[in-house]
C-alpha positions as CSV (number, residue, x, y, z in Angstrom):
1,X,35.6,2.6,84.7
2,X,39.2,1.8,85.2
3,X,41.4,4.2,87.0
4,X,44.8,4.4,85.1
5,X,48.1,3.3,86.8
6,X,49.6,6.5,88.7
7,X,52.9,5.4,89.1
8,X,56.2,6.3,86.9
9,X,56.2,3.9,83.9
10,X,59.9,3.6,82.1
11,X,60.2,0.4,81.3
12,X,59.0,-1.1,77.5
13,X,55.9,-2.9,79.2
14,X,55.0,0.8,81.0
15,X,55.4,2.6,77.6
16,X,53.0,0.0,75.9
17,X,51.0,0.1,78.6
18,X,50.7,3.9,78.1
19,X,49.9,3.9,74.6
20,X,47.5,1.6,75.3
21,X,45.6,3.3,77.8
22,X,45.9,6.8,75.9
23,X,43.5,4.4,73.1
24,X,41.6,3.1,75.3
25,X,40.0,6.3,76.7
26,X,40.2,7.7,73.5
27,X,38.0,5.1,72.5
28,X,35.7,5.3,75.1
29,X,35.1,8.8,74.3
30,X,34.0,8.3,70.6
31,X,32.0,5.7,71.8
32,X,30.5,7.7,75.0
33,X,29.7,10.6,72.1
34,X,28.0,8.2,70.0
35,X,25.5,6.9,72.4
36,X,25.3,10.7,74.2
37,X,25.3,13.2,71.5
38,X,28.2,15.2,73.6
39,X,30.7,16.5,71.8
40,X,34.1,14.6,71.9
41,X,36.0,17.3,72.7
42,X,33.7,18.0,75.7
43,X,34.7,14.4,76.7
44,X,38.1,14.7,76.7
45,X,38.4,17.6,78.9
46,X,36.7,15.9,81.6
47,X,38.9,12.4,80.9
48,X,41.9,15.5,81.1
49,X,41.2,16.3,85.0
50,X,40.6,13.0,85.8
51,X,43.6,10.9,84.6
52,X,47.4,11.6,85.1
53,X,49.3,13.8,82.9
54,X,51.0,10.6,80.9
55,X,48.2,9.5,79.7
56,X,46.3,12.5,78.1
């Protein structure tokens, strides 16, 4: 798993970059609930304490 970047983001790049990552682990959890049976809901609570604020 990739570890989001940490750091403060204000430029356009960062803000894509944000977005992006926000899909990303969004994504992951669909697909993590597919092959699992865990609810995704479940999923993103643990992606909540494990990833900065900006990208939850």
């Amino acid at each position: 798993m990739n570890h989001p970047y940490e750091g403060a983001l204000t430029c356009a790049e960062g803000k894509t970059y944000v977005r992006d990552t926000k899909k990303r682990l969004s994504k992951k959890a669909r697909n993590l609930s597919k092959i699992t049976g865990w609810s995704v809901a479940s999923i993103n609570k643990n992606i909540r304490k494990s990833v900065p604020r900006q990208y939850r």
